[in-house]
matplotlib code that plots the C-alpha trace (Angstrom):
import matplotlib.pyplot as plt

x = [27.0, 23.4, 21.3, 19.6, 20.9, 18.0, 19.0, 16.9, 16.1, 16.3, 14.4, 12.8, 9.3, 6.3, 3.4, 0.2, -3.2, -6.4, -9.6, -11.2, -11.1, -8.5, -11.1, -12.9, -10.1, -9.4, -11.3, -10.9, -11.3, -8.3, -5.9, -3.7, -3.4, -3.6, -3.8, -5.0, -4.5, -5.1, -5.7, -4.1, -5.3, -1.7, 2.1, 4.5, 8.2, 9.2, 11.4, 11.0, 12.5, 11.6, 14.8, 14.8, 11.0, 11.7, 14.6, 12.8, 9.6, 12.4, 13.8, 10.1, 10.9, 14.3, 16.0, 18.8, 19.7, 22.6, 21.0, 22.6, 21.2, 22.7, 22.0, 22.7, 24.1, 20.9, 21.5, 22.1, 19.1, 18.2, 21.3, 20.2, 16.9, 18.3, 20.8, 18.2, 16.2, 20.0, 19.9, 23.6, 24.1, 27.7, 26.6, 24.8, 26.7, 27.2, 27.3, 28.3, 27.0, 23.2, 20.6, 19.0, 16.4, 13.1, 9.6, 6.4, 3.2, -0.1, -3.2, -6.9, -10.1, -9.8, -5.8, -5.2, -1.6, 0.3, 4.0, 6.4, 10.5, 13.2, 16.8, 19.2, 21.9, 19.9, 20.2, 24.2, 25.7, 26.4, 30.3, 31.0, 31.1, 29.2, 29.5, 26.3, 27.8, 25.8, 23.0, 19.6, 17.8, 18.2, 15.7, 15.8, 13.6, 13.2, 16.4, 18.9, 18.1, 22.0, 21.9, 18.5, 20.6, 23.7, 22.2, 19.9, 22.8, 25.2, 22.7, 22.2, 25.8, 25.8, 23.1, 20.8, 17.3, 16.5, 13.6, 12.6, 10.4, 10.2, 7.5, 7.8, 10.8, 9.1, 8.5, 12.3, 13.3, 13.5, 11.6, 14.5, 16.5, 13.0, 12.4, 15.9, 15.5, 12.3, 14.1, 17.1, 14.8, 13.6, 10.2, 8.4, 6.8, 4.4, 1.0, -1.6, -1.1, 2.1, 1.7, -0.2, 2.5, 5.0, 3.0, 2.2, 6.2, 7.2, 4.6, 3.9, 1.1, 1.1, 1.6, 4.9, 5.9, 5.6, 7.3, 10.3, 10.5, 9.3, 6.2, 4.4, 3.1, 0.9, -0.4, -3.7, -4.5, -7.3, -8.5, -5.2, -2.7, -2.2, 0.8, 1.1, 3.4, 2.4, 0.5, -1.9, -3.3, -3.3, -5.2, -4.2, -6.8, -5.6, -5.5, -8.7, -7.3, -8.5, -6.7, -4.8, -1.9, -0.9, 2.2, 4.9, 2.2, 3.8, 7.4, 6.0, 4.5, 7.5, 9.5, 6.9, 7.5, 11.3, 11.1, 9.1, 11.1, 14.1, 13.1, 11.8, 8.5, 5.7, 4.4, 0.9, 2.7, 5.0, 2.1, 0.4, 3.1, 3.9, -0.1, 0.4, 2.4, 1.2, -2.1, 0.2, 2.0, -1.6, -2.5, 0.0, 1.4, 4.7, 6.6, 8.4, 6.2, 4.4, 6.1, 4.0, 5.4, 6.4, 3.0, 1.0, 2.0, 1.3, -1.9, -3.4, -2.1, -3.8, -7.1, -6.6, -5.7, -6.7, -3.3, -0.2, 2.5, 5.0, 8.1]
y = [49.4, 49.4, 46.7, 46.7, 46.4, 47.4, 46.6, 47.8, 51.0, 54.9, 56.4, 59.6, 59.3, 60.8, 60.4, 61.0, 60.9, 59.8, 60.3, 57.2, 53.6, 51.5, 48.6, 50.9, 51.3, 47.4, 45.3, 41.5, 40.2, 42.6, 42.0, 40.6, 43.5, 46.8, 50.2, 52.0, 56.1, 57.6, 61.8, 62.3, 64.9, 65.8, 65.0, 65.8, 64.4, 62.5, 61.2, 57.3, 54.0, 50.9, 51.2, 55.1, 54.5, 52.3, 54.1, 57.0, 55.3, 53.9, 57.2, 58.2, 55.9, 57.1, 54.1, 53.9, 51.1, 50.7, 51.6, 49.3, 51.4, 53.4, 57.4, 58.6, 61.9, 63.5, 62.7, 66.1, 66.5, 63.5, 63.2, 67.1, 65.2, 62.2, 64.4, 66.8, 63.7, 62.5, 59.5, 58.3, 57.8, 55.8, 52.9, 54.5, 53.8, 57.0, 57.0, 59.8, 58.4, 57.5, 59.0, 57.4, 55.6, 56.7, 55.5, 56.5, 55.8, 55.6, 55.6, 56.1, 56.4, 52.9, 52.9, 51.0, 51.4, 51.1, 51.7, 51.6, 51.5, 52.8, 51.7, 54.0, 53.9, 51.3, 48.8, 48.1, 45.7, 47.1, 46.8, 47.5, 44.5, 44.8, 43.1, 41.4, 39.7, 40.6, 42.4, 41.6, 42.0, 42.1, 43.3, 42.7, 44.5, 45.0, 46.5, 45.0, 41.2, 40.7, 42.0, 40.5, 37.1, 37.9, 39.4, 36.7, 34.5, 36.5, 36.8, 33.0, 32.2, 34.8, 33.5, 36.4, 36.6, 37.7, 39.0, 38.6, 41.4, 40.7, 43.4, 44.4, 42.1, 39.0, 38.8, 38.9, 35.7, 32.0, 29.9, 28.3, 31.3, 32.7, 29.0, 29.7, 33.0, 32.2, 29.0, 30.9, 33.6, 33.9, 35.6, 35.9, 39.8, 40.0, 41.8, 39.7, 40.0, 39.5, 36.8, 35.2, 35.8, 34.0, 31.2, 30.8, 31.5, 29.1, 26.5, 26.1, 26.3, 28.6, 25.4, 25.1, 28.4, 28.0, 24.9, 27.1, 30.0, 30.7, 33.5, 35.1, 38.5, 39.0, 42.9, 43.4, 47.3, 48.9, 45.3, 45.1, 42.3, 38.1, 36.9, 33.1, 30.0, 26.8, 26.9, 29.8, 32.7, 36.2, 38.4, 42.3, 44.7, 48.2, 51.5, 53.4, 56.4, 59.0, 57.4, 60.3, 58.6, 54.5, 55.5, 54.0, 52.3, 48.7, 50.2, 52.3, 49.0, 47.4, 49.5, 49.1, 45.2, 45.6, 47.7, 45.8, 42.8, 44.4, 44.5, 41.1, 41.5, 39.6, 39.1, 40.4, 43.4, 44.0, 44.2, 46.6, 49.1, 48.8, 49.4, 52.4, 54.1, 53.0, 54.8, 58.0, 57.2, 56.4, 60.3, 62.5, 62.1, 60.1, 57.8, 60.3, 63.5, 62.4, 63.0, 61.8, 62.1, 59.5, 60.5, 60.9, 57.0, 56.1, 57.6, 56.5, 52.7, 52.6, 54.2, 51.1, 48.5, 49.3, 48.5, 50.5, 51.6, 49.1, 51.1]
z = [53.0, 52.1, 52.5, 49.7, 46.1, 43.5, 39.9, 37.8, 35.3, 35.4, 32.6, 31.6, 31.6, 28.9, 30.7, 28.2, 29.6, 27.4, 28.5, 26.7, 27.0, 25.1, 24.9, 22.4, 19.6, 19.5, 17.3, 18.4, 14.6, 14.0, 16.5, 14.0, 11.7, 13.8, 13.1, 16.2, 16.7, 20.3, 20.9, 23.8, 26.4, 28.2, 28.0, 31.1, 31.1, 34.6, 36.6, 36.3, 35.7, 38.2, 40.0, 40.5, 41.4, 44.2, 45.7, 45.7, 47.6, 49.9, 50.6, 51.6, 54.4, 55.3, 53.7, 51.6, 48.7, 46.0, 42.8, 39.6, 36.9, 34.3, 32.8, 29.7, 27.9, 29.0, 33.0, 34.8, 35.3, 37.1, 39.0, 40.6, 41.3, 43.0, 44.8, 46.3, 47.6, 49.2, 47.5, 46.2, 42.6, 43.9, 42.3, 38.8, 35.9, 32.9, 29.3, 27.6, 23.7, 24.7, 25.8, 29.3, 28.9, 27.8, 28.8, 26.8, 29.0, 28.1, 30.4, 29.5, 32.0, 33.7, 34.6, 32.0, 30.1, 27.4, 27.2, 25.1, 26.1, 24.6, 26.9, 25.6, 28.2, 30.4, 27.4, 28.2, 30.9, 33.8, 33.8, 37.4, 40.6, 43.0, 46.5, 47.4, 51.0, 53.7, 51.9, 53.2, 49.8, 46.2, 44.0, 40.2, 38.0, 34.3, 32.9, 30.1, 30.1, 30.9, 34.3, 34.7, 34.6, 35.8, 38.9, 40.2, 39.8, 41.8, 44.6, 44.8, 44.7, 47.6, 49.3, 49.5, 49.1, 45.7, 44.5, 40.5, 39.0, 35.4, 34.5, 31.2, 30.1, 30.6, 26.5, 26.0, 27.9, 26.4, 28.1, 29.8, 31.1, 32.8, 34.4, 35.7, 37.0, 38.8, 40.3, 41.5, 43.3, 47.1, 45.5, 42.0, 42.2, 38.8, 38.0, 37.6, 33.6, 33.7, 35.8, 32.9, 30.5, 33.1, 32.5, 29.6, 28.6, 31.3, 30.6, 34.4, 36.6, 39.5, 41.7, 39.8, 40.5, 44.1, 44.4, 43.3, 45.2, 49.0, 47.6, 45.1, 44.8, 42.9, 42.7, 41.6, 41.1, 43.3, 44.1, 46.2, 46.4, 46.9, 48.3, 48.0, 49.7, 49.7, 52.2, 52.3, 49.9, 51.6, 50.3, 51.3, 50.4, 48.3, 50.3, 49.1, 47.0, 44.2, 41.2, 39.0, 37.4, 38.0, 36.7, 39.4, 41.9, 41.4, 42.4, 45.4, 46.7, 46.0, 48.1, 50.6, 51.0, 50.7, 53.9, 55.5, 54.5, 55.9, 59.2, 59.6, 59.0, 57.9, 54.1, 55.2, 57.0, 53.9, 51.7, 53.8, 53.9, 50.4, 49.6, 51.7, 49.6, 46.3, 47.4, 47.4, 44.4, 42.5, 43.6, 41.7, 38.3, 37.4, 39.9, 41.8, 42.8, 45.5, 49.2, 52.6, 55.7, 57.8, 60.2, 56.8, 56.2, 59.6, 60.0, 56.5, 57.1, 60.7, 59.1, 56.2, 58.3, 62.1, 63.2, 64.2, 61.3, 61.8, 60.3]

ax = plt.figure().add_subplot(projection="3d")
ax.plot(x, y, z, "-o")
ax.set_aspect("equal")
plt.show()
């Protein structure tokens, strides 16, 4: 049994690069009437989804989770990709009416993005139970808003350390099921936007927040990461890297902490690791082309950090 149970999406993902700014398209005084058009540079098609992005990353590290996701019609080819990588697809659900999810990702000059999400397959319950005794971590990340819920639930009634990754479905909660959800979780994980539409959905302060669950992480781009408690604010600075693609970096750092987290260590530590590999993901298009070895890792996390890989 595998010791981590990532619930989340797998999705094809567009990938469409423009090489201007977004801030220059957006009038302020016409935010609430748009009509904005973007010429985009390059399209490629990828292997994505937040849950297939963070097994992947974990499989960099030679670890293993049960993926609750679900592929469509369309999934051969992703199943031949997860299969060459040998990660299981025991636990992936199939639909043979939808398509798999689809992601359509836009980036311009600074990183920023815009994306738009189409579920397909991804948008149905997952039907199957799933045994969450003695798992060391659950991860829940945007997928169908169902499993969202169910799943934090089930890990508290089982008594594992859950961590809540609303991303991009933060919009699609009530107020009262996200206050829920936060309280039920071991950890909040959020970018520092989302983190402002988690409170402003919630109504709390970040105080609030931590008074609920044990820490925050709060990601940060190429300024790095905070993780919060009560007590203290760590700051863990990025892994200096040649930007090509953001596509995937919150996942690969992601799987970074979970590993970390895995073997007992601590948040600082977690965050290091999963900066490591973001920095990798950050250098190659899409979530799932980059591949560092294990001494590639080690050696770029000691030259960032001065201290020995801890993996």
């Amino acid at each position: 049994m595998n010791e981590i149970v990532l619930v989340g999406s797998l999705a094809y993902d567009r990938i469409m690069q423009f090489s201007g700014s977004f801030g220059d398209h957006f009038l302020p005084e016409k935010l609430h009437q748009l009509s904005v058009g973007f010429l985009i540079d390059t399209v490629t098609q990828e292997f994505g989804g937040t849950a297939g992005n963070i097994t992947y990353n974990l499989s960099l590290l030679g670890l293993s989770a049960d993926c609750v996701a679900s592929l469509g019609k369309d999934r051969q080819s992703y199943e031949e990709h997860l299969h060459a990588h040998s990660i299981s697809t025991d636990t992936i659900a199939t639909n043979d009416e939808l398509l798999t999810a689809g992601a359509y990702i836009m980036s311009d000059m600074h990183n920023n993005q815009i994306t738009s999400f189409a579920p397909g397959a991804g948008g149905l319950p997952y039907a199957e139970k799933i045994d969450l005794s003695e798992r060391k971590a659950v991860l829940v990340s945007p997928t169908n808003i169902e499993d969202m819920n169910s799943f934090v639930k089930l890990s508290a009634e089982a008594s594992v350390p859950c961590f809540f990754d609303p991303g991009q479905q933060i919009p699609a909660f009530s107020k009262e099921s996200l206050q829920e959800a936060i309280s039920l979780s071991n950890a909040l994980f959020v970018n520092d936007y989302e983190l402002a539409l988690v409170l402003q959905k919630t109504g709390w302060t970040e105080a609030d927040i931590l008074e609920r669950v044990s820490f925050l992480v709060v990601t940060l781009g190429s300024k790095g990461a905070r993780i919060q408690t009560k007590e203290e604010t760590v700051h863990v600075p990025a892994v200096q890297a040649e930007a090509v693609d953001p596509t995937g970096a919150g996942d690969a750092f992601r799987a970074g902490f979970l590993a970390g987290y895995i073997k007992g260590l601590s948040n600082e530590t977690c965050a290091r690791i999963g900066a490591t590999l973001a920095a990798y993901a950050v250098e190659s298009h899409g979530g799932q082309h980059h591949a560092p070895s294990k001494e590639a890792l080690a050696e770029r996390f000691t030259a960032s950090y001065g201290e020995a890989w801890p993996l």
